[in-house]
N, C-alpha and C positions, 0 to 999 in steps of 0.2 A: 504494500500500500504506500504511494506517496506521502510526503509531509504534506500538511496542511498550509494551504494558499490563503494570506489575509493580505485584501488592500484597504486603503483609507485614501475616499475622492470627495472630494470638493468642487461646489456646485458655486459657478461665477459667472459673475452678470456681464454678457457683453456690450450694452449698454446700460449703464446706471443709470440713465435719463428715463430709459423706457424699461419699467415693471413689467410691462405684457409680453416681454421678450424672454423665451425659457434659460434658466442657467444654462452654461455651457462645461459639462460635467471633466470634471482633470482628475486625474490617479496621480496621487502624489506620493503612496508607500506600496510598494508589493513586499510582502516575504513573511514571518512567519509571525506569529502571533503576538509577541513581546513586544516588538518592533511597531508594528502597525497600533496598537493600543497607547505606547508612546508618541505616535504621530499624530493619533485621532487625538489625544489630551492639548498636544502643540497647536494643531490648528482648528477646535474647538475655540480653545481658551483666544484665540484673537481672529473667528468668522465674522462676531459684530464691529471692530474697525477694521476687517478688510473686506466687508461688505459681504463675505458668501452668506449663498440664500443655506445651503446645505452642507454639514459634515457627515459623512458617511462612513460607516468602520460594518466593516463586512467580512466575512469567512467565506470561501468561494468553493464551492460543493462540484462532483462531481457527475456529468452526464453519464449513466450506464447505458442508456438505453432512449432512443428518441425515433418519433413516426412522426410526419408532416413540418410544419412549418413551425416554430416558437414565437412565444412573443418576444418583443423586442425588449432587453434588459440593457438599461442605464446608471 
């Protein structure tokens, strides 16, 4: 079994003027669990002045088995 995949993304605004406009989602950590739990604390702790709408800390799972089309994951 492989190690376990953890990233932490961050969701940023490509224009700050306009809200209606969807974040534009960035992976800022890949690797393993410690790691990304210290990244998500870093840029948590300063999303409100650098404006992201989203901090994300995620464990990333594995496909065994897939039929048709998936939705789309951001």
């Amino acid at each position: 079994m492989a190690d376990e995949m953890w990233t932490v993304q961050i969701g940023e605004m490509p224009d700050p003027a306009n809200p209606g406009v969807p974040p534009v989602p960035t992976t800022v950590y890949e690797g393993d669990e410690a790691g990304a739990r210290k990244a998500y604390a870093e840029y948590s702790g300063k999303a409100d002045s650098e404006g992201y709408r989203y901090v994300m800390l995620r464990q990333v799972g594995e496909v065994i088995e897939l039929w048709g089309t998936p939705p789309a994951v951001g």
